[in-house]
N, C-alpha and C positions, 0 to 999 in steps of 0.2 A: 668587408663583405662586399661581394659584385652581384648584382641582382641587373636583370636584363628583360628584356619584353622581345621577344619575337614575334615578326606577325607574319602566316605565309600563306601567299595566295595562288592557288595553280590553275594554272595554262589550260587544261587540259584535264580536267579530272574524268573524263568518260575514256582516259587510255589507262584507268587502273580498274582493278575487276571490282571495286570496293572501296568505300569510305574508310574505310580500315585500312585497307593497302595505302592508301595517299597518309595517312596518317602515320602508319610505319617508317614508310620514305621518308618523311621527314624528321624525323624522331631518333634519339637514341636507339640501340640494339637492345638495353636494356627493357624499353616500354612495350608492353603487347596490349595491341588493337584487336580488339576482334568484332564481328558482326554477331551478334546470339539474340533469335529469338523477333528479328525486325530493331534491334538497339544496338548502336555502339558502346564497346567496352574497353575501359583504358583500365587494364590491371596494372598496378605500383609495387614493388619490389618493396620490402620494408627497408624504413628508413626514410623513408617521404611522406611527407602529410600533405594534406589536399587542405591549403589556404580555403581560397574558394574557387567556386567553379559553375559555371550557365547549365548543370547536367544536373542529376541526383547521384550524394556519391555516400558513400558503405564504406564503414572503416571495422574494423577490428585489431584486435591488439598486432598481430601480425600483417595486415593485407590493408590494402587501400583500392578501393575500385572508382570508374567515376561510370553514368549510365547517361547517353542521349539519347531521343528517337531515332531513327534510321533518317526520318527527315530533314534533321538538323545540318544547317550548313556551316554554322556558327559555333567552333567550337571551343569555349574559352576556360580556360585552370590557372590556379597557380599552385605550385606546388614546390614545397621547400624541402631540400636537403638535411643529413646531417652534417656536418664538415665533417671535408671529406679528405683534408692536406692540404698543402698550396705551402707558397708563400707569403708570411704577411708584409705588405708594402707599409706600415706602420713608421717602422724605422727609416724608411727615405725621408730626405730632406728635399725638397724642392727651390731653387735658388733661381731667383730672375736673374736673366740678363741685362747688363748696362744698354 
């Protein structure tokens, strides 16, 4: 299993129209951001669970949401896949050099 932490910090966040925009950018095509209401909204495709997360998040048997203020500059998830394919590197051996 490969698990990974990203963390991204931008340059410039007053040349997107939206917290939601910066967040798309950087995100899968999959993930939608939106702005509703004064909140950020990260809708989840099923098939991913929301570990945890710094937001309020809403599950139901199909959907996964997470909710921040609009304020929030900090925005932190983790969320797990199903497998999804790959290869498994199990079977390599790894051998030192003399």
């Amino acid at each position: 299993m490969l698990c990974a932490r990203n963390i991204q910090r931008i340059k410039c966040p007053k040349c997107f129209p939206s917290k939601a925009a910066v967040l798309s950018y950087v995100h899968d095509k999959d993930w939608r951001f939106e702005v509703i209401n004064d909140e950020v909204v990260l809708f989840l495709s099923s098939g991913k669970k929301i570990i945890s997360t710094n937001g309020q998040k809403v599950t139901t048997p199909r959907n996964a949401l997470i909710f921040w203020p609009k304020e929030t500059n900090k925005f932190e998830y983790v969320v797990s896949e199903q497998y999804s394919g790959g290869t498994s590197l199990l079977p390599i051996t790894w051998k030192k050099r003399p």
